[in-house]
C-alpha positions as CSV (number, residue, x, y, z in Angstrom):
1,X,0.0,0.0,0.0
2,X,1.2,3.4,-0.9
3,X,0.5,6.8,0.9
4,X,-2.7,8.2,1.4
5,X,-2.4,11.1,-1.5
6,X,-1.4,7.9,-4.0
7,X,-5.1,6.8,-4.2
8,X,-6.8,10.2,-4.4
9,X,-7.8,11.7,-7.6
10,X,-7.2,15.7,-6.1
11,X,-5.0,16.6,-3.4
12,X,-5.4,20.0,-2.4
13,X,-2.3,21.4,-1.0
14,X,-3.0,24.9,-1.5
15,X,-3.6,26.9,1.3
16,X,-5.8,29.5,-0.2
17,X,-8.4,26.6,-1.1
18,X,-11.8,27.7,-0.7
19,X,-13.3,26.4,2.1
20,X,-17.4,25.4,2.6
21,X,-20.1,25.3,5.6
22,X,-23.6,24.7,4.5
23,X,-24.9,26.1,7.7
24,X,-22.6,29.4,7.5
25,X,-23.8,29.2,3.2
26,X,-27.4,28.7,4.3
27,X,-27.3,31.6,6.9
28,X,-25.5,34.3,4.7
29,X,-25.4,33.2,0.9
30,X,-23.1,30.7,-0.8
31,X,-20.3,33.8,-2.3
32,X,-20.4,35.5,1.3
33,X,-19.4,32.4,3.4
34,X,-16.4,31.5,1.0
35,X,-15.2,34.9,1.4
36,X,-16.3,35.2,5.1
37,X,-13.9,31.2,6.0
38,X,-11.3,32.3,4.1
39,X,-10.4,35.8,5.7
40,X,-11.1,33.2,9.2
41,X,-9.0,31.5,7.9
42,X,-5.9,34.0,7.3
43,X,-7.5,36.1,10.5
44,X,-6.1,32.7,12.4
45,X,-2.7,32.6,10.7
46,X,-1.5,36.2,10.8
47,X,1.2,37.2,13.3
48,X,0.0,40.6,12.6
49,X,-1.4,41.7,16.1
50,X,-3.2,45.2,16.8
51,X,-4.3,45.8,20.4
52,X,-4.5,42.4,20.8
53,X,-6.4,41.5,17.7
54,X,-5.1,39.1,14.5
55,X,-5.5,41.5,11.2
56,X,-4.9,40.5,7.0
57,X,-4.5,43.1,4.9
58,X,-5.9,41.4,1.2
59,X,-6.8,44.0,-1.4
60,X,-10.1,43.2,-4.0
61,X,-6.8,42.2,-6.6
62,X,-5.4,39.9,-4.0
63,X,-8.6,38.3,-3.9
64,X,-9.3,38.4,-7.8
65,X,-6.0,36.7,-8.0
66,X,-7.2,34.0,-5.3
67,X,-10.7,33.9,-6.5
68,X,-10.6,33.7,-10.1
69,X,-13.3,32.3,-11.1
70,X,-15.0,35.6,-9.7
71,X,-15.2,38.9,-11.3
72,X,-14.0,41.6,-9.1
73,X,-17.6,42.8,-8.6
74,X,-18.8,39.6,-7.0
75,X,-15.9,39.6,-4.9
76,X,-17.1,43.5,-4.0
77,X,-20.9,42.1,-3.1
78,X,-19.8,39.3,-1.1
């Protein structure tokens, strides 16, 4: 037997992969909780620490670039 990833068709290694929660989805629209996990997400990784609180800095273009299958003006609504 070979490792785990051997049998899988995807292996998602990318940190930046969108993540899902039906109830979070259900509660405040599909585009919205995709956005809203992911900047959790980075929110939960940053060593960037104001007055005690984790902050990203991720311009509409940084998310374009993460997001592509979005136009720019989705990514503004969500």
């Amino acid at each position: 037997m070979g490792k785990y990833e051997d049998h899988r068709m995807f292996v998602i290694n990318d940190p930046n992969a969108p993540r899902l929660a039906p109830s979070v989805a259900m509660e405040i629209g599909l585009n919205e909780s995709i956005v809203f996990l992911q900047l959790e997400y980075w929110c939960s990784i940053s060593e960037h620490v104001i007055d005690g609180r984790r902050w990203v800095y991720e311009s509409i273009t940084d998310l374009n670039e993460m997001f592509p299958f979005w136009s720019r003006a989705t990514i503004n609504r969500a």
